[in-house]
C-alpha positions in Angstrom: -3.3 122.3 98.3 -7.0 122.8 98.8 -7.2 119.1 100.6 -4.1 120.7 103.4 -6.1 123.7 103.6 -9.1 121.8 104.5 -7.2 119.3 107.3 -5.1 122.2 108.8 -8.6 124.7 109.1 -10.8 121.7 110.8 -7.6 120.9 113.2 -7.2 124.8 114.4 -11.3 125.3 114.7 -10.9 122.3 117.2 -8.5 123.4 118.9 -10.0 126.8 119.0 -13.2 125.1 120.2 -11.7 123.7 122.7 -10.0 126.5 124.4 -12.9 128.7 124.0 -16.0 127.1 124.3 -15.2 123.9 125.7 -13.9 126.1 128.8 -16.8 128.4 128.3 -19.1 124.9 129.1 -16.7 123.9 132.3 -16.1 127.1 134.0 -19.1 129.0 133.3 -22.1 126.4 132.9 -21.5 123.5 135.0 -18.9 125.2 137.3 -16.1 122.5 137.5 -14.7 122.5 141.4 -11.6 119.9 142.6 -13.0 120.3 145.7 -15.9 118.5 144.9 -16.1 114.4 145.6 -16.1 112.8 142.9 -17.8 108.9 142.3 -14.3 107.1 142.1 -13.0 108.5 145.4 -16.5 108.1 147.4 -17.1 104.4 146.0 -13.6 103.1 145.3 -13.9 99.5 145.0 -11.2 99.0 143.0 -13.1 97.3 139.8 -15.4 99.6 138.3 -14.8 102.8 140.7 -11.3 103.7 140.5 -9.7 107.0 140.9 -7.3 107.1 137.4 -5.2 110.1 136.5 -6.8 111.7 133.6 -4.4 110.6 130.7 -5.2 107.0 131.6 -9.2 107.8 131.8 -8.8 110.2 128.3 -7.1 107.2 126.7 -10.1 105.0 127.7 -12.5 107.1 127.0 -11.1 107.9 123.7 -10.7 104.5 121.9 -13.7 103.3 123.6 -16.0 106.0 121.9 -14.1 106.0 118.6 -14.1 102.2 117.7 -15.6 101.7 113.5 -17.6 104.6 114.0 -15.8 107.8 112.8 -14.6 104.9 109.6 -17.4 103.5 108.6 -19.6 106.2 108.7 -17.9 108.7 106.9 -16.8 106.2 104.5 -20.4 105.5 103.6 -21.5 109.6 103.8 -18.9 110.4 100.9 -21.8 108.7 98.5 -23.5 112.1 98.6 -20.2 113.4 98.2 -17.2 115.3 100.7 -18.8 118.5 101.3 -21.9 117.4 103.3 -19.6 114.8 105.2 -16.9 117.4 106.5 -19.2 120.0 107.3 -21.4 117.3 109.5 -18.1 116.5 111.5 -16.9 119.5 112.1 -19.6 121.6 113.2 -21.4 118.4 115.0 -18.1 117.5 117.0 -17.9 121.3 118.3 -21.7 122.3 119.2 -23.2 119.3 119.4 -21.3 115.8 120.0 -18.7 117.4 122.6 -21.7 118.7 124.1 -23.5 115.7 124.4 -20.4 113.6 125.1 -19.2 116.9 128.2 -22.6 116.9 129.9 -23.5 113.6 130.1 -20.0 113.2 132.0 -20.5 115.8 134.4 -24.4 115.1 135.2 -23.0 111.6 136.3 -20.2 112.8 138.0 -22.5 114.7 140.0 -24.7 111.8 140.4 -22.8 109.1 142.1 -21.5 107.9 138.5 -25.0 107.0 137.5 -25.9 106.2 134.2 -27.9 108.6 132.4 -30.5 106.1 132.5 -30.6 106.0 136.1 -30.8 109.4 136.4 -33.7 110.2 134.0 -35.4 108.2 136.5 -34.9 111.3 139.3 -34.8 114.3 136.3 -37.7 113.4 134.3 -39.8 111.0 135.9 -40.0 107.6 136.9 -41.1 106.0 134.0 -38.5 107.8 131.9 -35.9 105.4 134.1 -37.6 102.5 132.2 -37.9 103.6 128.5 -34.3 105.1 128.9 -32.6 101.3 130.2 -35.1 99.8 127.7 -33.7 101.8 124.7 -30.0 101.2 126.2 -30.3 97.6 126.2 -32.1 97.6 123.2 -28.6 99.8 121.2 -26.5 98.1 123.0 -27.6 94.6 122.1 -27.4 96.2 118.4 -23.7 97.2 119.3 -22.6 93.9 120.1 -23.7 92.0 117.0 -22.1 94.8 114.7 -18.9 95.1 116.4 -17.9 91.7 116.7 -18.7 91.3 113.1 -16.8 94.2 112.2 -13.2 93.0 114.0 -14.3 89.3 112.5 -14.8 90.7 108.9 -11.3 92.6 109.3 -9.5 89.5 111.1 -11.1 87.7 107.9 -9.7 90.1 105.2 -7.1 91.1 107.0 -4.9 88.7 108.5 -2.2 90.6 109.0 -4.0 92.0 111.4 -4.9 89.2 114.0 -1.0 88.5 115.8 -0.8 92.4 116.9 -4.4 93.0 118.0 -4.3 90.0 120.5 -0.7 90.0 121.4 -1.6 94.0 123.1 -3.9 92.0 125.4 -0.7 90.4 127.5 1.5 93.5 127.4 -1.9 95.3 128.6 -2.6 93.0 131.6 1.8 93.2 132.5 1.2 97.2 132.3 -1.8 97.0 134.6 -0.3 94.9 137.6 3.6 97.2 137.2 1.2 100.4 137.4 -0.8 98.7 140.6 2.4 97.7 142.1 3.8 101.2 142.4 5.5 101.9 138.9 5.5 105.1 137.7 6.8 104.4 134.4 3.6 104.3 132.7 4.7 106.3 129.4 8.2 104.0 129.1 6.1 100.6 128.7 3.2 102.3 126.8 6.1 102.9 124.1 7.6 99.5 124.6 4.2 97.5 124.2 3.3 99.6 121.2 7.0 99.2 119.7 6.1 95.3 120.0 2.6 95.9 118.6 4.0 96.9 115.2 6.9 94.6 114.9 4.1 92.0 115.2 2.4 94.0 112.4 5.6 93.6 110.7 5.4 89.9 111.7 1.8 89.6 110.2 1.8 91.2 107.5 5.5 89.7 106.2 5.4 86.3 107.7 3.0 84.9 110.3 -0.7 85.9 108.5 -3.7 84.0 110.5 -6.0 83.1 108.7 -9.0 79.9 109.9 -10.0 77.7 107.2 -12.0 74.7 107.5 -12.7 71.5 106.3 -15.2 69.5 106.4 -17.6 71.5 108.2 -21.0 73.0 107.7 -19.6 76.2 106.4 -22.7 78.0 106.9 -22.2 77.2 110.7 -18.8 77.3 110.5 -16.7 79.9 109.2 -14.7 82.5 109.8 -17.1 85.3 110.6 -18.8 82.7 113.1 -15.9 81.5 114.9 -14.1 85.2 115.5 -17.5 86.5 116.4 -17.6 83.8 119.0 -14.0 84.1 120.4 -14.8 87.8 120.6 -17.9 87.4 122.2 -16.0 84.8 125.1 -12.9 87.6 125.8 -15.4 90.0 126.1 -17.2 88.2 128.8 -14.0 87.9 130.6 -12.9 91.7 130.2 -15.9 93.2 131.2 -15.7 91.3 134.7 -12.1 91.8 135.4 -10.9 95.0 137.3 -11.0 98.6 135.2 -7.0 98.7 135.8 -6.1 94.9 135.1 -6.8 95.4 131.3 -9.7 97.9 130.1 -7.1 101.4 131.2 -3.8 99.9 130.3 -5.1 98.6 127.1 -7.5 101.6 126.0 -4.1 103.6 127.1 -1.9 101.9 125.0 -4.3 102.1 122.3 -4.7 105.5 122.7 -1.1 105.9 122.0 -1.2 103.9 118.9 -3.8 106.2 117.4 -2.0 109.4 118.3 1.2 107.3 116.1 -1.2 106.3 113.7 -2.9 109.8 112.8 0.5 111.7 112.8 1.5 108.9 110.0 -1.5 109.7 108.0 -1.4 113.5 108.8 2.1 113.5 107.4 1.3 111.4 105.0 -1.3 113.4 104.0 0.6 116.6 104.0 3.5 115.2 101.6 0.6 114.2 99.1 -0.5 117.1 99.3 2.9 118.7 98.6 3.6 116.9 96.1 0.5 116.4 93.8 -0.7 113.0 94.9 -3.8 113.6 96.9 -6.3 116.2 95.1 -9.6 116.0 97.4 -11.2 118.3 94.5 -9.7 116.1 91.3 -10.6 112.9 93.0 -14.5 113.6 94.6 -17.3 115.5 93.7 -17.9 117.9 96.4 -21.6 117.2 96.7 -22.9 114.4 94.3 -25.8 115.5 92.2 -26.6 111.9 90.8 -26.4 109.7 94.2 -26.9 105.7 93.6 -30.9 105.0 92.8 -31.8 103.3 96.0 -29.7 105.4 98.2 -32.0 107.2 100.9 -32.3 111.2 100.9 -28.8 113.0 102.5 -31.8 115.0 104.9 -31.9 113.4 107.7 -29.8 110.4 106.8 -26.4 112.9 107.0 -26.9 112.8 110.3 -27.6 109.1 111.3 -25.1 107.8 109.0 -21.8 109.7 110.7 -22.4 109.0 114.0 -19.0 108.8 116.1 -17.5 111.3 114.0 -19.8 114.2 115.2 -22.3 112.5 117.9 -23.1 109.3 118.7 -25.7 107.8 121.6 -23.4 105.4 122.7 -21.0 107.6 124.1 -23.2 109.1 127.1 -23.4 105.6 127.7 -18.9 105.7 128.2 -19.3 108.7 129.4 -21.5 108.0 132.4 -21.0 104.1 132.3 -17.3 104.2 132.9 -15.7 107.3 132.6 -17.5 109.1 135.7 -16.3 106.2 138.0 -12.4 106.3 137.0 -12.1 110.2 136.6 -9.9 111.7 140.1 -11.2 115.1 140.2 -14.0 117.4 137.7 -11.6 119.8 136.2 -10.1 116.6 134.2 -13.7 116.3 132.4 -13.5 118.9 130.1 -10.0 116.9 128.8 -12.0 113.5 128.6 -15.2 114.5 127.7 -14.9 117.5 125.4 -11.4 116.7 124.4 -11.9 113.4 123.7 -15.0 114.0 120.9 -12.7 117.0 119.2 -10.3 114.3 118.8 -12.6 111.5 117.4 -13.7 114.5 115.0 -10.5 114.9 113.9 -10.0 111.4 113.1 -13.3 111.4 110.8 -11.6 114.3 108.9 -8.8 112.6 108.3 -11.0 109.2 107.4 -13.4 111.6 104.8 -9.7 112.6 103.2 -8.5 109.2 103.2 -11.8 107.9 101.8 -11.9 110.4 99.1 -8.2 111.8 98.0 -6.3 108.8 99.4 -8.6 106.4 97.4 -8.2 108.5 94.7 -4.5 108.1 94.7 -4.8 104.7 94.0 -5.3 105.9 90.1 -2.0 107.1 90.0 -0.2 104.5 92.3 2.8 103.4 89.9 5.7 101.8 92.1 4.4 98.4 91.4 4.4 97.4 95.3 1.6 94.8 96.5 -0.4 97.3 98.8 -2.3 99.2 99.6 -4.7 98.4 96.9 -3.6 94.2 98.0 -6.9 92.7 96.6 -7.9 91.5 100.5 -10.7 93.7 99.4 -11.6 94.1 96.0 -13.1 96.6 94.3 -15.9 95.9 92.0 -14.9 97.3 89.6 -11.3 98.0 88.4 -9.9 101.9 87.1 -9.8 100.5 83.8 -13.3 99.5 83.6 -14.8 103.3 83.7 -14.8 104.9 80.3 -12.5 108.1 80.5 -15.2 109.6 77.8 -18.9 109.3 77.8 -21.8 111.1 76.7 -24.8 112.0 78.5 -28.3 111.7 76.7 -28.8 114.5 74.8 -25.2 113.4 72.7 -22.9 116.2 74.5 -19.4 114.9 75.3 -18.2 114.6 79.0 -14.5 115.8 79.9 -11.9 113.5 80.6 -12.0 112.0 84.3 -8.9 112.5 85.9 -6.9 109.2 87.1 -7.8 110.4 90.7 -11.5 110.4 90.1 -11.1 107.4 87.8 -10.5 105.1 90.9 -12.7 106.7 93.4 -15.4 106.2 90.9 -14.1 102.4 90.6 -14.9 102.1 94.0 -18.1 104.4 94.7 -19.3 105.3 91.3 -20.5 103.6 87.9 -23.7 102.8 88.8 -22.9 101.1 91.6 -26.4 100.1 93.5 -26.6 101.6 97.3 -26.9 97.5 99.3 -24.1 96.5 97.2 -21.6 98.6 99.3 -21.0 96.1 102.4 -18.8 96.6 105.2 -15.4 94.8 103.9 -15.9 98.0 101.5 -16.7 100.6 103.5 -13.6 99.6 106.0 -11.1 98.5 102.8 -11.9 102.3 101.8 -10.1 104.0 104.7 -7.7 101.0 105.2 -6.5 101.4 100.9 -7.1 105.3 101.1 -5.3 105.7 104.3 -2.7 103.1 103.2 -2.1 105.5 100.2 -0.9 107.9 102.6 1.2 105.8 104.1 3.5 104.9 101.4 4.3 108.7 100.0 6.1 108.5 103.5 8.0 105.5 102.5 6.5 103.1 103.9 5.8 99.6 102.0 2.1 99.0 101.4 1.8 96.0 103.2 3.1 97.4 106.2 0.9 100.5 105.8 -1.9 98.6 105.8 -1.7 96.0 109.0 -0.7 99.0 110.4 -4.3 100.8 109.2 -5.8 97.6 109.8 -4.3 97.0 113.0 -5.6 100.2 114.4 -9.1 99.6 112.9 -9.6 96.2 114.6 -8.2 97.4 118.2 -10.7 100.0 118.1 -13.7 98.1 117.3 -12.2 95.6 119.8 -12.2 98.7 122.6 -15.5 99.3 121.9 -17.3 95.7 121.8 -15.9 94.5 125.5 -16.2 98.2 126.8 -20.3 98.0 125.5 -20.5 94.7 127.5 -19.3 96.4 130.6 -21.9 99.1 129.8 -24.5 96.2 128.8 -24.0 94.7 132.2 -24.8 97.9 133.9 -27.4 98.4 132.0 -29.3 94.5 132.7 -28.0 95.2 137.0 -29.7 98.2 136.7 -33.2 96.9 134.8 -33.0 93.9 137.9 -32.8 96.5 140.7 -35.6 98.5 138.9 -38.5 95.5 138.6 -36.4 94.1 141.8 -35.3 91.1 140.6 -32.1 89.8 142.2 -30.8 87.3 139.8 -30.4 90.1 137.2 -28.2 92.1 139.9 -25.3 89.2 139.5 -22.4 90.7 137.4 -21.7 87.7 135.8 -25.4 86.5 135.6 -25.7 90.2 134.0 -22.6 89.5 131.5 -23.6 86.2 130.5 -26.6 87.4 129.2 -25.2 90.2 127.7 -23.3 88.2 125.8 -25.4 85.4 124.6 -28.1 87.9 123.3 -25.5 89.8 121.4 -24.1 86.0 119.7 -27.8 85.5 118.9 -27.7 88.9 117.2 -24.3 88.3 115.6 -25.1 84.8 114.5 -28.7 85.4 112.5 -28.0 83.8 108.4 -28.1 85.8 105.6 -30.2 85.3 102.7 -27.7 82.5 101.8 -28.3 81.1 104.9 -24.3 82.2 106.1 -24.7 82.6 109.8 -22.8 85.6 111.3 -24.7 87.9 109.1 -26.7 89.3 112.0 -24.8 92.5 112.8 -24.5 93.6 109.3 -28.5 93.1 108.9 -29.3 95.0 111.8 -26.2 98.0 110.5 -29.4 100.2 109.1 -31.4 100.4 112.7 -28.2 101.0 115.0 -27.8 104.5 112.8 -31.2 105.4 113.6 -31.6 104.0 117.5 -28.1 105.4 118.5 -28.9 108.8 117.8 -32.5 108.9 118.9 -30.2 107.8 122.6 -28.1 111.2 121.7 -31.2 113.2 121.8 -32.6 111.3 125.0 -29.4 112.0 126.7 -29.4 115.7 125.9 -32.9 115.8 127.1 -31.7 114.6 130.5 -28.5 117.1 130.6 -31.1 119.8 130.1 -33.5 118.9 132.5 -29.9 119.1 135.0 -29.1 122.3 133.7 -33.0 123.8 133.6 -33.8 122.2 137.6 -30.7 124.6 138.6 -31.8 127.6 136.4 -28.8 127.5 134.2 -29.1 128.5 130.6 -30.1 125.8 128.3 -30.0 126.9 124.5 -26.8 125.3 123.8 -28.7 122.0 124.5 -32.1 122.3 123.3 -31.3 123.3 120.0 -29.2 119.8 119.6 -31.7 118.0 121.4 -34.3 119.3 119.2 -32.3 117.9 116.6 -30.9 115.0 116.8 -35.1 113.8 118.3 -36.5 115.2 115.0 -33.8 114.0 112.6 -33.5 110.1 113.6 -37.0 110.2 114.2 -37.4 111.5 110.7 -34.9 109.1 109.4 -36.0 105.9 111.3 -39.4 106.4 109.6 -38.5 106.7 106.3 -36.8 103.3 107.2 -39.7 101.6 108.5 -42.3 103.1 106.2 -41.0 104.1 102.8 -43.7 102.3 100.0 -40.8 100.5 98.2 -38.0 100.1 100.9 -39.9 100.7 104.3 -39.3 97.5 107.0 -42.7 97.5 107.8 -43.8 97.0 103.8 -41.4 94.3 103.7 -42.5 92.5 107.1 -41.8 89.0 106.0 -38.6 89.7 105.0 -37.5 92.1 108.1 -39.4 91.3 110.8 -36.3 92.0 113.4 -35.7 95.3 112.2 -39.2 96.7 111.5 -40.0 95.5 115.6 -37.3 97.0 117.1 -38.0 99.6 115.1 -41.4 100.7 116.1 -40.7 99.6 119.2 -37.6 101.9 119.1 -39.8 105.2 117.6 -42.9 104.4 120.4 -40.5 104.4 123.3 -39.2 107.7 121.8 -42.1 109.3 121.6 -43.3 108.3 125.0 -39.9 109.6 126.8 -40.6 113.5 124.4 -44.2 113.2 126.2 -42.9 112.3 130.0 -40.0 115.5 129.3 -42.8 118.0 128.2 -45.2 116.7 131.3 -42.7 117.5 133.4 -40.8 121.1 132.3 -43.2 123.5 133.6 -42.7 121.9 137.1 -39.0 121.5 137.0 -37.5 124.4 136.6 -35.4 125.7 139.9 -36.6 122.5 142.1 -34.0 120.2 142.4 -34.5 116.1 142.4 -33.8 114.1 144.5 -30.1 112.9 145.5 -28.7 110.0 144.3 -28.5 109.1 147.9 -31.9 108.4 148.2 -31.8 106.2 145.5 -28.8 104.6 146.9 -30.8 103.9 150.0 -33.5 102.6 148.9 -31.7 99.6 147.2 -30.2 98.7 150.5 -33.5 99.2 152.3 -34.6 95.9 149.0 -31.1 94.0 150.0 -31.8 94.0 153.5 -35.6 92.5 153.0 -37.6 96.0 153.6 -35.8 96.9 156.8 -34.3 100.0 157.4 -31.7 100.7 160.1 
């Protein structure tokens, strides 16, 4: 009963949060008004700026913030055990990743749907424009080579998994041009598109499984990893261009959908395991492990850079103020998208820390005999049988009996397993098995429950990678206006490049020389970068908040934070004696770079925010106008009107 107790008391404190100080942030703080013009209504143009009723703009923003993250980083943080992971989500969601997430929405509503980059430039100082875009194109780069691999690794593993995550792109693009047309009956083929997505997963999982093989080919070159990664990379370049409401809101809105069906199986799945015996969170995990893997780095700071999504992550001021601002219809419906939408990605990293922990453990007392979850897609290495149920320590003394639960979670995190020899098809196959388990003490056959757990990873990660190379090409328009270089300004000129570095990324070999390695390589310095652009962000929602005299405590102390603790943990990275990137130049040259690169420019943008506090406070910057006008003032040659 302890693992219900624990679901159902993170669920109420959110919604709790939610009502209190979530409205405490809108009302009170930043002073939502309707009456107020918001970005899509001034500069509708009917691709990026589009004024969207807010369940269309909360399903977008949702499942473009959420992607791997809230998976794969609290399946990695349960090495140090369950207790530091929940704890980390919870309180982070409430107090410091809605926060982040909230403001950064608002201070670009109230900025012409500016990025936060942009408008560092006006808050700060000049120069802080720069190192901001620099660090976003930097992270997002990063994001581009991981995700792809991420949806190419479970397309690989997986392939029950590939028919329904491409067959919602079609239903997306028909629920787009209805909705443009006039139709109002925007729930109806929501329903119907998702009622299609899972008989496909039927489909893949039963009968039509795709899987690439190849013959004859250099399969360091080609392979599957390579050749998803590359499709990805092509559909992304073609999303990102196309109109906000031709596929990005009726896809993230159908997605958004499948999640909300998706949790509700695994909460209810969760609860009957609970009810009846099968998932024991306490009989399964350690609740802090005393004896983490040797070469596993400290849990202070790396708690807090390895679950990200699930509590804060960087990237989302970059939805938040890349996207979001320019679809939402009025500011009341921020609160919903921005606050609301992180409470909900928390609540999904709860459920993944339980799946990852008491549903893995199930798999030690999974009897019916049925091929899944535990399908072999993604083995374990090492099997239930293989740990010894009694062992002795060194001094002789006999060690109880592990239960069958904590028997199989050890199989897959335990036993001396080695810190680098958890990859990414484990850390996904843990919540995919785990949440799988779940699945099936609601009757459902394992192979079903997991395309359907795999089906809703990959669509996800697949929201993320083409929403980051919308935000990518922002980001490369706005560094060409900035050093006013036209070419740069080009949308698709912006894309294509967007893309092409993040294939480079994706495509860099292995030690093996496997090409399509690159994201996976470069998994340690997103952690790091991504929240070091959390604490950047918050530094530019509290310059908002300090220029109009408003109270700023609830944002400098997570500010303070999440600059000290990445900082702290991206220098252990790059200069530990054993481990540290920069001792091991010749063998991580990409990462110890953008490393220091990463650390100087954040220590640069600390130095430009404490030049400018003392003069900031009560003067307000200039308006985005200005800014506005000056760029025509460039496109017209230097003449005004």
């Amino acid at each position: 009963m302890t693992t219900l107790l624990i679901a159902f008391a993170s669920f109420v404190g959110f919604i709790i949060a939610y009502r209190t100080y979530g409205a405490w942030l809108g009302n009170k703080i930043f002073e939502l008004d309707d009456s107020r013009p918001v970005p899509s209504q001034e500069f509708e143009d009917n691709i990026d700026f589009v004024p969207t009723q807010c369940s269309i703009v909360f399903g977008h923003h949702f499942t473009s913030i959420a992607g791997t993250g809230p998976i794969v980083g609290p399946a990695i943080a349960v090495f140090w055990g369950w207790l530091p992971a929940l704890l980390w989500v919870v309180f982070g969601s409430i107090f410091v990743g809605a926060v982040h997430d909230f403001g950064s929405l608002v201070v670009s509503l109230r900025n012409e749907g500016q990025s936060v980059g942009q408008i560092a430039g006006r808050m700060i100082s000049p120069r802080a424009k720069m190192l901001f875009l620099i660090t976003l194109f930097f992270s997002l780069t990063v994001v581009l080579g991981i995700f792809g691999l991420v949806i190419a690794t479970i397309f690989k593993h997986y392939p029950e998994s590939v028919l329904p995550v491409w067959i919602s792109l079609p239903f997306a693009v028909m629920i787009g041009i209805m909705v443009k047309r006039g139709s109002r009956r925007l729930l109806t083929m929501s329903l119907v598109s998702l009622a299609m997505i899972y008989f496909c997963v039927y489909l893949g999982a039963y009968h039509f499984p795709i899987q690439l093989q190849f013959e004859n080919v250099d399969a360091n070159w080609i392979n599957p990893l390579t050749v998803w990664t590359a499709i990805l990379l092509i559909y992304c370049a073609i999303a990102s261009v196309l109109p906000v409401w031709l596929l990005l809101q009726p896809r993230d809105y159908v997605n958004s959908h499948q999640l909300m069906l998706a949790l509700t199986l695994l909460v209810v799945g969760l609860v009957v395991s609970c009810l009846t015996g099968a998932a024991d969170l306490l009989a399964s995990t350690p609740a802090i492990v005393s004896a983490p893997p040797a070469d596993a780095p400290p849990v202070m700071p790396f708690l807090f850079i390895t679950i990200a999504c699930g509590a804060i992550s960087g990237f989302h001021c970059l939805v938040s103020s890349g996207t979001s601002s320019k679809q939402l219809a009025k500011e009341s419906d921020a609160i919903a998208v921005g606050y609301g939408s992180m409470l909900l990605e928390g609540a999904l990293a709860v459920v993944v820390i339980l799946a990852c922990c008491a549903g893995v453990g199930m798999s030690g007392i999974t009897t019916d005999g049925d091929a899944g979850p535990l399908t072999g897609a993604i083995a374990t290495t090492a099997s239930v049988s293989t740990i010894s149920a009694v062992s002795a320590d060194v001094t002789g003394t006999s060690i109880p009996q592990l239960s069958p639960q904590r028997q199989a979670w050890e199989a897959r995190y335990g036993s001396g397993k080695k810190w680098k020899e958890f990859k990414l098809p484990q850390l996904v196959g843990a919540f995919i098995d785990g949440g799988g388990n779940f699945l099936k003490q609601i009757g459902i056959p394992g192979k079903m429950a997991v395309g359907i757990i795999a089906v809703l990873v990959a669509s996800f990660a697949a929201t993320t990678l083409d929403s980051a190379t919308r935000l990518q090409r922002y980001v490369i328009q706005e560094i060409g206006t900035s050093i006013r270089f036209p070419p740069l300004t080009n949308r698709y000129v912006a894309t294509l490049i967007a893309v092409v570095l993040g294939g480079l990324i994706a495509m860099q070999p292995n030690s093996d020389g496997l090409r399509g390695a690159g994201g996976i390589m470069l998994w340690p310095l997103f952690g790091a970068t991504n929240q070091l652009l959390a604490g950047l962000a918050f530094m530019v929602i509290l310059f908002y908040l300090w220029r109009r005299s408003k109270p700023v405590w609830f944002v400098a102390i997570p500010m303070a934070f999440m600059v000290v603790m990445p900082a702290l943990a991206l220098g252990w990275q790059l200069f530990h004696p054993e481990h540290g990137w920069v001792s091991n130049f010749s063998s991580k040259p990409l990462l110890a770079i953008i490393g220091l690169i990463t650390l100087g420019i954040e220590g640069w943008m600390v130095t430009e925010g404490v030049l400018a506090w003392s003069k900031a406070k009560g003067v307000l910057e200039a308006p985005a106008s200005s800014e506005r006008l000056e760029r025509a003032v460039q496109r017209e040659g230097g003449r005004s009107c």
